[in-house]
C-alpha positions in Angstrom: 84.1 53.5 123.8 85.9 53.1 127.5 89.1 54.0 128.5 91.8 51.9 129.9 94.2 53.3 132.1 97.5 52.2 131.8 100.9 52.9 134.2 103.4 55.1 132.2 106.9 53.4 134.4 110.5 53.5 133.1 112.9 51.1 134.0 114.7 52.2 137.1 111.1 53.1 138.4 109.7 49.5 137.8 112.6 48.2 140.2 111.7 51.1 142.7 107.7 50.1 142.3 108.7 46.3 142.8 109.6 47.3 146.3 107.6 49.8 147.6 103.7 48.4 145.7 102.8 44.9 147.7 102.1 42.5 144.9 103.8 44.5 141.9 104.5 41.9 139.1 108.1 40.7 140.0 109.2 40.1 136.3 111.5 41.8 134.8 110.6 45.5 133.3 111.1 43.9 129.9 108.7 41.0 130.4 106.3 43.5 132.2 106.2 46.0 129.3 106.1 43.2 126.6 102.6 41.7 129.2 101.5 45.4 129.3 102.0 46.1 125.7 99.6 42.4 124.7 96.9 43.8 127.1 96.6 47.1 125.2 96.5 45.6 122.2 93.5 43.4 123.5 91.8 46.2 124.6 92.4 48.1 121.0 91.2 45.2 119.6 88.1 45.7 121.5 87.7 49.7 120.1 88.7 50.7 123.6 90.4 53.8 124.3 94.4 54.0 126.0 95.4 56.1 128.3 99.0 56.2 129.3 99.6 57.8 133.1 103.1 58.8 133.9 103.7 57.3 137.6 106.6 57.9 139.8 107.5 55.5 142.7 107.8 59.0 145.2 104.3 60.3 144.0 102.7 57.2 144.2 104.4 56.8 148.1 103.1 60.4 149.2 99.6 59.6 147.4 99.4 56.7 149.8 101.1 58.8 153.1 98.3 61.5 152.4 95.5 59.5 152.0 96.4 56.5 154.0 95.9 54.2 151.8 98.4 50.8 152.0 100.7 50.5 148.9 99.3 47.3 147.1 98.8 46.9 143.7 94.7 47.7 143.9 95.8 50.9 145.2 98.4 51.4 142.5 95.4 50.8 139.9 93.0 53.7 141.6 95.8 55.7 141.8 96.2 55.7 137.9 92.9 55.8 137.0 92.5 59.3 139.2 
């Protein structure tokens, strides 16, 4: 069984990560979760373990200052899979 690393984001940080993360999803946090929540479920479906990571728009930023890394959205991915 593999696990699936999911991003952990309350609201007010979704609108932060929509404008710091080049290529977030632009919908709204609502429309992002209810996305977010039908991909787990495919991936349950599939006897796949979830992980939920708590991210923060200013941890995410100093992850990318320190290692140098741009702020995209494939970056945002590694960075929760850590």
């Amino acid at each position: 069984m593999a696990v699936q690393y999911f991003a952990k984001v309350s609201a007010t940080d979704h609108e932060k990560l929509q404008k710091l993360v080049k290529h977030y999803p632009a919908s709204s946090y609502a429309d992002w979760h209810l996305k977010e929540a039908a991909r787990m479920a495919e991936w349950r479906a599939r006897r796949h373990s979830i992980q939920m990571v708590p991210v923060t728009p200013e941890e995410f930023a100093a992850h990318c200052e320190r290692t140098g890394a741009p702020c995209d959205i494939i970056t945002f991915k590694a960075f929760i899979c850590r």
